[in-house]
DRENGU-939626 format. One record per residue: x, y, z of N, C-alpha, C in turn; residue number from 1. Coordinates in Angstrom, 2 decimals, decimal comma. Example, Ala and Ser with C-alpha at 12.3 -4.5 7.8 and 13.67 -1.06 7.14 Angstrom:
BEGIN
nX:13,19; nY:-5,69; nZ:7,80; caX:12,30; caY:-4,50; caZ:7,80; cX:13,20; cY:-3,30; cZ:7,80; resi:1
nX:12,85; nY:-2,25; nZ:7,08; caX:13,67; caY:-1,06; caZ:7,14; cX:12,90; cY:0,03; cZ:7,87; resi:2
This chain:
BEGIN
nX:-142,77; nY:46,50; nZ:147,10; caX:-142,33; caY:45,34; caZ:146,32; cX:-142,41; cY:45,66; cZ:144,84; resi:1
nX:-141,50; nY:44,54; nZ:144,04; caX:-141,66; caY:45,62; caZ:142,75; cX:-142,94; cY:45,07; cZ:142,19; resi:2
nX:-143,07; nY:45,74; nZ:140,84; caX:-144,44; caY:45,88; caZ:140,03; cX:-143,87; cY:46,07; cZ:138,32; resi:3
nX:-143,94; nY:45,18; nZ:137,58; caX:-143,35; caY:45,36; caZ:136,13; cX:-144,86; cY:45,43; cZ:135,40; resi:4
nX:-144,40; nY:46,37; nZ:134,38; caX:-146,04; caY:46,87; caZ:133,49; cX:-144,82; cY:46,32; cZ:132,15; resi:5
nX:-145,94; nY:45,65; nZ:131,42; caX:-145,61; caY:45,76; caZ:130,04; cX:-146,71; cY:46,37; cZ:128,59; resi:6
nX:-146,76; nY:45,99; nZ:127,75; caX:-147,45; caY:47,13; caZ:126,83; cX:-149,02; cY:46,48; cZ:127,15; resi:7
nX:-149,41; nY:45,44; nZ:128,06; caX:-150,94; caY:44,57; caZ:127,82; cX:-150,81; cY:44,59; cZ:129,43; resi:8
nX:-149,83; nY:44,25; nZ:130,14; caX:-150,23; caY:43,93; caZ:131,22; cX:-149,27; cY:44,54; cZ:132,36; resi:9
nX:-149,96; nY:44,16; nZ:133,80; caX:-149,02; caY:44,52; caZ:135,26; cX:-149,23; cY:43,20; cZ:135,81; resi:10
nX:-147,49; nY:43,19; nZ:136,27; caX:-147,12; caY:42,13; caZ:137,01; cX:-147,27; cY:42,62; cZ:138,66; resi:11
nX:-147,24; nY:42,23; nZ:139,60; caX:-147,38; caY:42,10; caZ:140,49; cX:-147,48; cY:41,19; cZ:142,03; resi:12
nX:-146,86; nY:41,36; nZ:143,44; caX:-146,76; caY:40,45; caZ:143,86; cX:-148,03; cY:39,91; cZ:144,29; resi:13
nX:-148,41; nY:38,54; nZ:144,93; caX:-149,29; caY:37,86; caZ:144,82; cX:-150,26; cY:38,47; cZ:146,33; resi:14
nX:-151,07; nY:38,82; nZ:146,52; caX:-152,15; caY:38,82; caZ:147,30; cX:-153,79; cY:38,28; cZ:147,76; resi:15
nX:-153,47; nY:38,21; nZ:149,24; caX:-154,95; caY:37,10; caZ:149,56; cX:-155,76; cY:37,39; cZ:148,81; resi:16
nX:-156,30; nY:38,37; nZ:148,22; caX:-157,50; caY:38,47; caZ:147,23; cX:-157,31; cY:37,48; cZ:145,79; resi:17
nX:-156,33; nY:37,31; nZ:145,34; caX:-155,76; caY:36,70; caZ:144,04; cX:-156,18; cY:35,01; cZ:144,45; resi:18
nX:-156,40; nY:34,79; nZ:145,61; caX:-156,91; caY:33,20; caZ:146,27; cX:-157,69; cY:32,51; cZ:145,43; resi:19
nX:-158,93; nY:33,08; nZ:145,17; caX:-159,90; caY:32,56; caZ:144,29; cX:-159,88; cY:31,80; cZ:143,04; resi:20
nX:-158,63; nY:33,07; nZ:142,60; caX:-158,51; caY:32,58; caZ:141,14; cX:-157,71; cY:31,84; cZ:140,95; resi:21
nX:-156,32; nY:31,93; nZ:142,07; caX:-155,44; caY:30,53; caZ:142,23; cX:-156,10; cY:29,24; cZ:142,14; resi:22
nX:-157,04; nY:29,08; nZ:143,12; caX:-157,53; caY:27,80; caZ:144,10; cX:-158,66; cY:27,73; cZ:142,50; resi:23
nX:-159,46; nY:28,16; nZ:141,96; caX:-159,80; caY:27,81; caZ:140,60; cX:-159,37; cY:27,23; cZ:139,68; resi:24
nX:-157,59; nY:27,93; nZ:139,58; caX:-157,18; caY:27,46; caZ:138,58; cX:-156,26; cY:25,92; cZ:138,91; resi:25
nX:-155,92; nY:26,00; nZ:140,49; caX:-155,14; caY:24,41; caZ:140,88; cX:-156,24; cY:23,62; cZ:141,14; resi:26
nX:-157,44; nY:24,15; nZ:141,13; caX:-158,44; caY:22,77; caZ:140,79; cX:-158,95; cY:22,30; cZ:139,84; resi:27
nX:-158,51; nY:22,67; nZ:138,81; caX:-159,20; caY:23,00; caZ:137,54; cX:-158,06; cY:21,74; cZ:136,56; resi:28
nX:-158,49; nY:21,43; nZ:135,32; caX:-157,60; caY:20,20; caZ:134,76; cX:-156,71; cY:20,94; cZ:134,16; resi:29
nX:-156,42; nY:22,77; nZ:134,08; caX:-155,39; caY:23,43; caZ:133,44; cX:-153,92; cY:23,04; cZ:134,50; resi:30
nX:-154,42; nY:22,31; nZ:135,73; caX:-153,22; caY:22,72; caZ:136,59; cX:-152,20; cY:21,12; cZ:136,54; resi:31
nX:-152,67; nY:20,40; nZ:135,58; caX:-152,31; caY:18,93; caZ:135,61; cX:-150,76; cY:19,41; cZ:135,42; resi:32
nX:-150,18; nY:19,79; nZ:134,77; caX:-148,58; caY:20,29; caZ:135,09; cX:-147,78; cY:20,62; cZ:135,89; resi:33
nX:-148,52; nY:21,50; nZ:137,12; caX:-148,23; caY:21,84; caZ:137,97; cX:-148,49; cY:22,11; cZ:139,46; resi:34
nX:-148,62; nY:20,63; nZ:139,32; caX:-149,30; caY:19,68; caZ:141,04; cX:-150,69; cY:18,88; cZ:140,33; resi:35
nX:-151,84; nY:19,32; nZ:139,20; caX:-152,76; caY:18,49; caZ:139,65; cX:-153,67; cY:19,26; cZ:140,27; resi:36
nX:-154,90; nY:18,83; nZ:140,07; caX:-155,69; caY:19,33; caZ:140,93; cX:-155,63; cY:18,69; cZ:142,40; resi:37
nX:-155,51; nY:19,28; nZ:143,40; caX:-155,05; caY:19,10; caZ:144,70; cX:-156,32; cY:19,02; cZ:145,92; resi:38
nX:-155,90; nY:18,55; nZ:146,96; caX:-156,78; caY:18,17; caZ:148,25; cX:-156,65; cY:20,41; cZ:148,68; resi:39
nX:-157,60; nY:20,83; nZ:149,03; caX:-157,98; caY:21,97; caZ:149,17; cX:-156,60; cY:22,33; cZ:150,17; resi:40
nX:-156,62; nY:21,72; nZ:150,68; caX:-155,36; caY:21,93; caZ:152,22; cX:-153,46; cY:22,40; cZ:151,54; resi:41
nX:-153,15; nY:20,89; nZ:150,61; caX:-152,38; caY:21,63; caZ:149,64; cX:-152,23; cY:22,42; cZ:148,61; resi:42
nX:-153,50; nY:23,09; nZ:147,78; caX:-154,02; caY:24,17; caZ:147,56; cX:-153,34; cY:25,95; cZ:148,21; resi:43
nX:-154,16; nY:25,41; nZ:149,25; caX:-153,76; caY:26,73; caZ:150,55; cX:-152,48; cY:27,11; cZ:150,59; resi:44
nX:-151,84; nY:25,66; nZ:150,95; caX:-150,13; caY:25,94; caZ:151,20; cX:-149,38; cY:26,51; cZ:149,88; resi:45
nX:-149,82; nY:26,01; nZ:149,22; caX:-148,97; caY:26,21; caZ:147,75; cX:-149,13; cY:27,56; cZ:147,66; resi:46
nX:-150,33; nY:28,38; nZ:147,63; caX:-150,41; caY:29,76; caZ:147,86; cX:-149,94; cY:30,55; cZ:149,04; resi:47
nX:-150,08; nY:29,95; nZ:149,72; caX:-149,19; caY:30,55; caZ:150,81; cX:-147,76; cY:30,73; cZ:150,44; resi:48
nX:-147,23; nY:29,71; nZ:150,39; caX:-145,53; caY:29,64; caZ:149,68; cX:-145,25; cY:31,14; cZ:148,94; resi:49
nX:-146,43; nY:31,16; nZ:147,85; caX:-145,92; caY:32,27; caZ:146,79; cX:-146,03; cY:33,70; cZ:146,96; resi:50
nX:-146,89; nY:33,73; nZ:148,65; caX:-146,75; caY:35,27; caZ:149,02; cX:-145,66; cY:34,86; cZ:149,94; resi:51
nX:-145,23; nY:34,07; nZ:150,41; caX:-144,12; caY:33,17; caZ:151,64; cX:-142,52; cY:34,24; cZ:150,96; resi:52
nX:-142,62; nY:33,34; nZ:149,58; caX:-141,34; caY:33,37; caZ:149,03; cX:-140,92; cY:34,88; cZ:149,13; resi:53
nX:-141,71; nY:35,66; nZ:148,24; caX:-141,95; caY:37,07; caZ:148,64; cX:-140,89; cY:37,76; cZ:149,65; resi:54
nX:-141,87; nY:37,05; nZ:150,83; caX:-141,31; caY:37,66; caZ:152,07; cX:-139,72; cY:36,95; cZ:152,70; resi:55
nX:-139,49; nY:35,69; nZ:152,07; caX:-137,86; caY:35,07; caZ:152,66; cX:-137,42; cY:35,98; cZ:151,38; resi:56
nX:-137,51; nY:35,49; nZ:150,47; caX:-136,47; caY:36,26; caZ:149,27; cX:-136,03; cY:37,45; cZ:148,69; resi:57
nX:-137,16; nY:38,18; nZ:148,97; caX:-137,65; caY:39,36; caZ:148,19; cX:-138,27; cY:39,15; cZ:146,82; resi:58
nX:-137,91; nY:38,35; nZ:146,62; caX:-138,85; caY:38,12; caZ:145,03; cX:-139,62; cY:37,07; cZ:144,98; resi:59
nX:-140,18; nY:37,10; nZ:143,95; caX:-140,95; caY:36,00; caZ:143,89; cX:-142,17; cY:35,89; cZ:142,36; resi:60
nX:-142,90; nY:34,94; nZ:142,33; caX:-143,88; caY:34,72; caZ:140,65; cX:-144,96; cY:35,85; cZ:141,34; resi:61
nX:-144,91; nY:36,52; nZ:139,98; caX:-146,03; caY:37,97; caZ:139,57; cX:-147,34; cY:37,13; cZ:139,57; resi:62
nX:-148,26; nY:37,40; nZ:140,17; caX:-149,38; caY:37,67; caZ:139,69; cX:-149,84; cY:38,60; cZ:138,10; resi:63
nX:-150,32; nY:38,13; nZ:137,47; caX:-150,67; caY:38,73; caZ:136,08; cX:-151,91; cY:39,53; cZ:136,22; resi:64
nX:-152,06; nY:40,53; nZ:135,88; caX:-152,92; caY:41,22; caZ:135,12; cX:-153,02; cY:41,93; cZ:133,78; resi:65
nX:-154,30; nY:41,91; nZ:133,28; caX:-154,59; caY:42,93; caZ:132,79; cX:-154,41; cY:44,63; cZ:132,66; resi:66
nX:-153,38; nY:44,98; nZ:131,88; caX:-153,54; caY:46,35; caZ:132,54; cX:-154,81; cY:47,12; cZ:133,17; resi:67
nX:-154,87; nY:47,72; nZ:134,10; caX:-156,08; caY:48,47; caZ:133,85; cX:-157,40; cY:47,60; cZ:134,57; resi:68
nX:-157,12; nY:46,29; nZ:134,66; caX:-158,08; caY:45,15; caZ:135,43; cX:-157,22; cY:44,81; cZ:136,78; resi:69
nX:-157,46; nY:44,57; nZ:137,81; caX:-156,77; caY:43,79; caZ:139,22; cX:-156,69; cY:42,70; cZ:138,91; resi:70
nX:-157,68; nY:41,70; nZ:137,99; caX:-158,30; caY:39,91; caZ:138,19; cX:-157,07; cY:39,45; cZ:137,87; resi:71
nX:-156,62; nY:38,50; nZ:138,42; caX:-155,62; caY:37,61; caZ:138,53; cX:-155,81; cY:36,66; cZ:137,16; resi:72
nX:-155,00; nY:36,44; nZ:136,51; caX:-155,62; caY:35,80; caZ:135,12; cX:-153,87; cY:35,25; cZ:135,00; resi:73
nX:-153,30; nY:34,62; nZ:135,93; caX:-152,02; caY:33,93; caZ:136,06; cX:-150,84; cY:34,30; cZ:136,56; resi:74
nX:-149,61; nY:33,36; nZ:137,16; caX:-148,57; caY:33,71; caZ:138,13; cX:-147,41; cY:33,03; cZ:137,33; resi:75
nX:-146,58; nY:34,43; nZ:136,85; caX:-145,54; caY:34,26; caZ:136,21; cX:-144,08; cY:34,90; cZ:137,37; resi:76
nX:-143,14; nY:34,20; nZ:136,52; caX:-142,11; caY:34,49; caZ:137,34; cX:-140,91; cY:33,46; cZ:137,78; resi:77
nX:-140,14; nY:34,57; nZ:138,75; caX:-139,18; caY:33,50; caZ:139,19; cX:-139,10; cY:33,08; cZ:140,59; resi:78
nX:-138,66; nY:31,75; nZ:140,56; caX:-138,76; caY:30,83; caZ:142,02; cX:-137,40; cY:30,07; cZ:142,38; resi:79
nX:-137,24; nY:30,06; nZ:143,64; caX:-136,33; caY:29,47; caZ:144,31; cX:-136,47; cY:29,11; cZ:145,48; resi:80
nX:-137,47; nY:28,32; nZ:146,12; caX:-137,39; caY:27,68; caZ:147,17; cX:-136,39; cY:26,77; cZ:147,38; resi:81
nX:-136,15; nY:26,39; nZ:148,64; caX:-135,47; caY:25,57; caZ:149,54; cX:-135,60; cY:24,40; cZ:148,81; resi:82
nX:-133,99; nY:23,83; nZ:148,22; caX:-134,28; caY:22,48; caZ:148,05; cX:-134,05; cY:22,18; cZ:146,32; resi:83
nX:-134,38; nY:23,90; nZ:145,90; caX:-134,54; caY:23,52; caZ:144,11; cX:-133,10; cY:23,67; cZ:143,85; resi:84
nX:-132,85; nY:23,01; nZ:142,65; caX:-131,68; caY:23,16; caZ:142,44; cX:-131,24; cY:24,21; cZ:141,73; resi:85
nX:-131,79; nY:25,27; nZ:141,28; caX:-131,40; caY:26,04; caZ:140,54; cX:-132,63; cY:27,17; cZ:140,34; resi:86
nX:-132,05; nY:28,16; nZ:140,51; caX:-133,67; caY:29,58; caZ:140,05; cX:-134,33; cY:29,09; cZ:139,11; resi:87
nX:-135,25; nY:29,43; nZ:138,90; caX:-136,26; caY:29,04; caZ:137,74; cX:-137,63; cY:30,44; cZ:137,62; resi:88
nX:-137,47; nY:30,20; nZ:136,79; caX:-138,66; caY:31,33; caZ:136,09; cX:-140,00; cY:30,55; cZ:135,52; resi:89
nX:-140,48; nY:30,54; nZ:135,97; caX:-142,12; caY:29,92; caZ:135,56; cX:-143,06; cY:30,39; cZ:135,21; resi:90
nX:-144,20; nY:29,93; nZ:134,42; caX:-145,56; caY:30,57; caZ:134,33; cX:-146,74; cY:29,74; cZ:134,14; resi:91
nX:-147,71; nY:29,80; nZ:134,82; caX:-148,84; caY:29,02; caZ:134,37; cX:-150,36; cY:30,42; cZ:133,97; resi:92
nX:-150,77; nY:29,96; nZ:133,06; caX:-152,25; caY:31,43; caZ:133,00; cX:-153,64; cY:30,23; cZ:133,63; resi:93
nX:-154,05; nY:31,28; nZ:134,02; caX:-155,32; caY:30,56; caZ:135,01; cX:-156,50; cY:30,14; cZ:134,18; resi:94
nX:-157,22; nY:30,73; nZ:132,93; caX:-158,11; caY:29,96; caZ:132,61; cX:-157,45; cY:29,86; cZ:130,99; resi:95
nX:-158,61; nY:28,96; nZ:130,42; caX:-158,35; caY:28,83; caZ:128,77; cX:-158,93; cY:30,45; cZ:128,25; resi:96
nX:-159,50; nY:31,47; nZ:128,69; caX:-159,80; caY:32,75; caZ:128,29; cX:-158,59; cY:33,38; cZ:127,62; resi:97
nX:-157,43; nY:33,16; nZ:128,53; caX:-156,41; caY:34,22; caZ:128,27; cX:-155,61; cY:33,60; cZ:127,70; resi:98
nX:-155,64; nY:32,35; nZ:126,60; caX:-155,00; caY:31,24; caZ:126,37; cX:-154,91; cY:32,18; cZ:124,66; resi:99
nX:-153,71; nY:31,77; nZ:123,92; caX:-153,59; caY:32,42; caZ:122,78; cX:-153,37; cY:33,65; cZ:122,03; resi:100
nX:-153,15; nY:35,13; nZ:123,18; caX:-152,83; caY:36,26; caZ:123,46; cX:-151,66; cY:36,58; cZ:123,42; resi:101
nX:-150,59; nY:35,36; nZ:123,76; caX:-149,31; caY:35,83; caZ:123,83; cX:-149,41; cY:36,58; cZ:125,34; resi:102
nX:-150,14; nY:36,41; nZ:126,39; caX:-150,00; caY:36,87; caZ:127,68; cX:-148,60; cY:35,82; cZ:128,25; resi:103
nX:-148,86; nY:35,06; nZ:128,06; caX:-147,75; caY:34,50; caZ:128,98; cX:-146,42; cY:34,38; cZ:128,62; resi:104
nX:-146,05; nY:34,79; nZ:126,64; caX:-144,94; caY:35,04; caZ:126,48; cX:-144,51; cY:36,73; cZ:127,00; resi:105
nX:-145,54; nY:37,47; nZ:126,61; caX:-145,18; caY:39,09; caZ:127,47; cX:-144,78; cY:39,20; cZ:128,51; resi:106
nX:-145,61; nY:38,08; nZ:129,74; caX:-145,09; caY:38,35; caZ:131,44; cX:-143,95; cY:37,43; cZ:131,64; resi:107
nX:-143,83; nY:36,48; nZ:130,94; caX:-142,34; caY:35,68; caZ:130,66; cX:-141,13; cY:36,25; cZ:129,89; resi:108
nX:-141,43; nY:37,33; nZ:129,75; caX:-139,88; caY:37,98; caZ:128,79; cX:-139,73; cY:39,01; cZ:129,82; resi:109
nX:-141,19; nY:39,84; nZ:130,64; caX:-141,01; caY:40,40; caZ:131,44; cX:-140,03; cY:40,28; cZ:132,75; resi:110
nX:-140,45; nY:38,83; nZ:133,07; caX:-139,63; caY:38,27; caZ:134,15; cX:-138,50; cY:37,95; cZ:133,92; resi:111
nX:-137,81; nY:37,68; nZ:133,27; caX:-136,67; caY:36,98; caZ:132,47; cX:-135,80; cY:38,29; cZ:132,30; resi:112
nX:-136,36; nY:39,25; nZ:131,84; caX:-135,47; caY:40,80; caZ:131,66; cX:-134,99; cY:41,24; cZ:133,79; resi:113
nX:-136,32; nY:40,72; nZ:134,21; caX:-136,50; caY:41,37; caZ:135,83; cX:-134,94; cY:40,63; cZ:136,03; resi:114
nX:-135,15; nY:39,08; nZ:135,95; caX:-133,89; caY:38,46; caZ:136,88; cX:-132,72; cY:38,82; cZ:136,61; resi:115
nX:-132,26; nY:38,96; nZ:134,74; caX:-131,33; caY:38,95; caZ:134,80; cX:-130,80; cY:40,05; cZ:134,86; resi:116
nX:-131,77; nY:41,68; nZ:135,27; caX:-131,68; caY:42,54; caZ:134,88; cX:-131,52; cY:43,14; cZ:136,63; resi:117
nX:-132,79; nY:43,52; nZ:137,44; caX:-132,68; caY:43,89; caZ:138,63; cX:-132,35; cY:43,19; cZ:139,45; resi:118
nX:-132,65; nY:41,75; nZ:139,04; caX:-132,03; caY:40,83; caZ:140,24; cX:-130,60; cY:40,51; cZ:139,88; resi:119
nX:-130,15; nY:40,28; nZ:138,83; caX:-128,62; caY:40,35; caZ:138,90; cX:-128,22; cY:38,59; cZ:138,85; resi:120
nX:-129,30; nY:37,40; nZ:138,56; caX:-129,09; caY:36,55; caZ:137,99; cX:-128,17; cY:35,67; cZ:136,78; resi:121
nX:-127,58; nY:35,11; nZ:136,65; caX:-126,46; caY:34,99; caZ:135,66; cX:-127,04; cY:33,67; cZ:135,01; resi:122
nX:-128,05; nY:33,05; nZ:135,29; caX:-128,80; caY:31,63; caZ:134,82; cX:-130,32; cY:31,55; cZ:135,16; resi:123
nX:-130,82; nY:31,13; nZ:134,39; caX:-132,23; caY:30,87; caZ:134,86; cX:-132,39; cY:29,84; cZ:134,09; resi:124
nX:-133,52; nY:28,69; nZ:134,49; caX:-133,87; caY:27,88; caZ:134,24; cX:-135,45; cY:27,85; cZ:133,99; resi:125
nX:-136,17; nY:26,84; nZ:133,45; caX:-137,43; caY:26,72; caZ:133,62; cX:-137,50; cY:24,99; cZ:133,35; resi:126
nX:-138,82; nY:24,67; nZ:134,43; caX:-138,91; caY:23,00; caZ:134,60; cX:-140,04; cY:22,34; cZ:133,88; resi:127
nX:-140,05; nY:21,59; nZ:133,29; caX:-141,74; caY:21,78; caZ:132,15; cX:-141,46; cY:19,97; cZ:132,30; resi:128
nX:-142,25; nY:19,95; nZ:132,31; caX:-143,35; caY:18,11; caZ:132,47; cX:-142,92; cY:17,97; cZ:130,43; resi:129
nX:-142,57; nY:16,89; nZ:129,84; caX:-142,40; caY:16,49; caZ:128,67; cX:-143,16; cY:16,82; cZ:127,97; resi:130
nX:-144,81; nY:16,35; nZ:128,81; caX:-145,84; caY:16,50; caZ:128,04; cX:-147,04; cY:18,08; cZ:127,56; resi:131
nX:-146,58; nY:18,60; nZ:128,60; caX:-146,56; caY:19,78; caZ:128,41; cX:-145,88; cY:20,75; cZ:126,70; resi:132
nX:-146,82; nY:20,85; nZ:126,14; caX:-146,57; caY:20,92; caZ:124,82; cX:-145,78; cY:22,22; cZ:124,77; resi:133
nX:-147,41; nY:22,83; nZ:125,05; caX:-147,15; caY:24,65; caZ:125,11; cX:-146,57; cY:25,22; cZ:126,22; resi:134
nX:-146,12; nY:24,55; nZ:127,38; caX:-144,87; caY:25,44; caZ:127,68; cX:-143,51; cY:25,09; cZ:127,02; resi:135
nX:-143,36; nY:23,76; nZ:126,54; caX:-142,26; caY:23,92; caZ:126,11; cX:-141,94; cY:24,74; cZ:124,67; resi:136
nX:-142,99; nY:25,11; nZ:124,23; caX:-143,08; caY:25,59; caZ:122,80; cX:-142,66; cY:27,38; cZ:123,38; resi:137
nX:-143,47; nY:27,83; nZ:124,71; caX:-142,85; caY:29,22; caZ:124,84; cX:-141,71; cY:29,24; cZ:125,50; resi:138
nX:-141,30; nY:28,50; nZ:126,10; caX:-139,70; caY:28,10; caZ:126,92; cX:-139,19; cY:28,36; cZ:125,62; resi:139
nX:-139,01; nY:27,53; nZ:123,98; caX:-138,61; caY:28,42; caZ:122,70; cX:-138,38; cY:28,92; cZ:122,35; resi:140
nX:-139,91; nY:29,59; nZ:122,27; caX:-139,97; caY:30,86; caZ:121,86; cX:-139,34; cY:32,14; cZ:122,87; resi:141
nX:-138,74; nY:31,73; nZ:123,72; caX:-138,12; caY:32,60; caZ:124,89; cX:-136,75; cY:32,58; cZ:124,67; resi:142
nX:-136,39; nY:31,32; nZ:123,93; caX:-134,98; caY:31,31; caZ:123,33; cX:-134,39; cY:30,37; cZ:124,23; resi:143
nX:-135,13; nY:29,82; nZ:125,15; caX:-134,67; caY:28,38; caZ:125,88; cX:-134,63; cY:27,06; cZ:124,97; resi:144
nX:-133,14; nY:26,84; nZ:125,84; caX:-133,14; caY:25,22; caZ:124,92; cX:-132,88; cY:24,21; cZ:126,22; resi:145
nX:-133,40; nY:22,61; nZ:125,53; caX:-132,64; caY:22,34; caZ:126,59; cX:-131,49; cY:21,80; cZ:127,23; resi:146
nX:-131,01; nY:21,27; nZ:128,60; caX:-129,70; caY:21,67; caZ:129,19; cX:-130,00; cY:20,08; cZ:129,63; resi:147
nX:-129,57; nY:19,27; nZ:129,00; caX:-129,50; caY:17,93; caZ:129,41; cX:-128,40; cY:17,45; cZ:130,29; resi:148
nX:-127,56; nY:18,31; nZ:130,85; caX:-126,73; caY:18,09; caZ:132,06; cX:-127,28; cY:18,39; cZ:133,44; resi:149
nX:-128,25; nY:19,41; nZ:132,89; caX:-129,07; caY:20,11; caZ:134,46; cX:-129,64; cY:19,30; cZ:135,49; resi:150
nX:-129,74; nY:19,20; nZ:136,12; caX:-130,55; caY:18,34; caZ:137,53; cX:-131,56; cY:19,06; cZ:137,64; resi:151
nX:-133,43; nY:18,21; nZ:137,63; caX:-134,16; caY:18,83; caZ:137,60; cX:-134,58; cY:19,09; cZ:139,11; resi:152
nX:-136,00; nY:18,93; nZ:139,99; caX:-136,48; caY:19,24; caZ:140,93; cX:-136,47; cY:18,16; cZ:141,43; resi:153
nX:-136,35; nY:17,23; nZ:141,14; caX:-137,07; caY:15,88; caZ:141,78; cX:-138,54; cY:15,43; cZ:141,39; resi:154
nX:-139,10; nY:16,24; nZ:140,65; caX:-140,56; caY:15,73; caZ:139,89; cX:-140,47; cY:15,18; cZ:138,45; resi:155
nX:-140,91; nY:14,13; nZ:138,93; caX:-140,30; caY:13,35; caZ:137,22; cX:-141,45; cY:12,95; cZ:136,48; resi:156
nX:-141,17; nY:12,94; nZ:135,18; caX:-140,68; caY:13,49; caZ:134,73; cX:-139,90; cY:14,81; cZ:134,55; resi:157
nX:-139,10; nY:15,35; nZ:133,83; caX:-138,63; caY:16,63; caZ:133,80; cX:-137,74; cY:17,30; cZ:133,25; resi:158
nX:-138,30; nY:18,27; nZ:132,32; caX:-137,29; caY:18,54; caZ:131,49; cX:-136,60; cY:20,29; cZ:132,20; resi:159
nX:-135,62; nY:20,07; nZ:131,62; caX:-135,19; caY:21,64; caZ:132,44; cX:-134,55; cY:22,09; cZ:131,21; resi:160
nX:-135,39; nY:23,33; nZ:131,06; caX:-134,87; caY:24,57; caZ:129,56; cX:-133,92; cY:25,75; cZ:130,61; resi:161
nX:-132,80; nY:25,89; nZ:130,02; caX:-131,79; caY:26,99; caZ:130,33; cX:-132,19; cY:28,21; cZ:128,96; resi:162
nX:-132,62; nY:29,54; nZ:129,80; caX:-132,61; caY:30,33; caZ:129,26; cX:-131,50; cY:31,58; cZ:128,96; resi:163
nX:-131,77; nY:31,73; nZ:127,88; caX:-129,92; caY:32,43; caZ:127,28; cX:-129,89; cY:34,25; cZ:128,05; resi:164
nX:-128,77; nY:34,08; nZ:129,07; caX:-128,93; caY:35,78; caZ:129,33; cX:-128,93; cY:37,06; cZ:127,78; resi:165
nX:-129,69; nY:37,58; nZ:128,18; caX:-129,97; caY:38,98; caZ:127,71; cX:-128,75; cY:39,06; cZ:126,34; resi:166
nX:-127,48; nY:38,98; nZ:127,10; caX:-126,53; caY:39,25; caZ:125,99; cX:-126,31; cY:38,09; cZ:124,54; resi:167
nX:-126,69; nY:36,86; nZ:124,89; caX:-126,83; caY:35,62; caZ:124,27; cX:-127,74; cY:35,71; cZ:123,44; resi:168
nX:-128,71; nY:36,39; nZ:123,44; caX:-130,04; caY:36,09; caZ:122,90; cX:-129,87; cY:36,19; cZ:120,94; resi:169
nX:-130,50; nY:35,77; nZ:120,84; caX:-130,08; caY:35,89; caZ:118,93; cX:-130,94; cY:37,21; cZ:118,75; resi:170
């Protein structure tokens, strides 16, 4: 499966060991964007899904590291389950540690080069809650704006940023 290194970190697909730090971070009040801290059971599933997707799609959100470290320290990437309306590239980082590094704009330009680059993507999207400050500030800084015609997920609020292919980019 693939594996993207950038100059700080390796992306990678998601594995049962990476559990801990998932199920930490969706219980934790960092995950209020993206589900909430959850009943342990939907927890499980939600991680399941993201080694799931993996295996229906071939692709699926990186696990983040540290170069040089294994610890799971957030799951960037792109998603398309059943049902969404459109690919999307996402990222959440797992604790406030790795918060302010610019980790999650690195594994987010990473992914964003992957789709439109090896996967052969012609659109990507990303879905961000209003209130969500700082993703919409790196959705931005990524060169996403947003696409007020788009249809979001069905979780509403919801804003949906269209990110500019590769050739678009300023």
């Amino acid at each position: 499966m693939t594996v993207l290194v950038t100059d700080r970190l390796t992306l990678r697909p998601p594995e049962a060991r990476d559990w801990p730090a998932f199920f930490d971070y969706a219980m934790s009040p960092r995950a209020k964007y993206t589900g909430g801290e959850q009943w342990n059971g939907h927890v499980w599933r939600t991680f399941a899904a993201e080694i799931g997707h993996w295996q229906i799609r071939g692709y699926g959100m990186f696990i983040v590291t540290e170069t040089g470290s294994d610890d799971a320290i957030g799951l960037v990437g792109p998603w398309y389950p059943v049902g969404w309306p459109e690919r999307e590239v996402g990222w959440m980082m797992f604790t406030d540690a790795h918060e302010g590094k610019g980790y999650a704009r690195e594994a987010a330009q990473a992914a964003l080069d992957h789709v439109f680059g090896s996967l052969g993507w012609d659109t990507a999207v990303s879905y961000i809650a209003p209130a969500n400050v700082r993703s919409r500030a790196l959705a931005e800084r990524l060169g996403a704006s947003i696409d007020p015609e788009a249809i979001g997920p069905g979780m509403s609020p919801t804003l949906v940023y269209r990110h500019p292919r590769p050739e678009d980019r300023p």
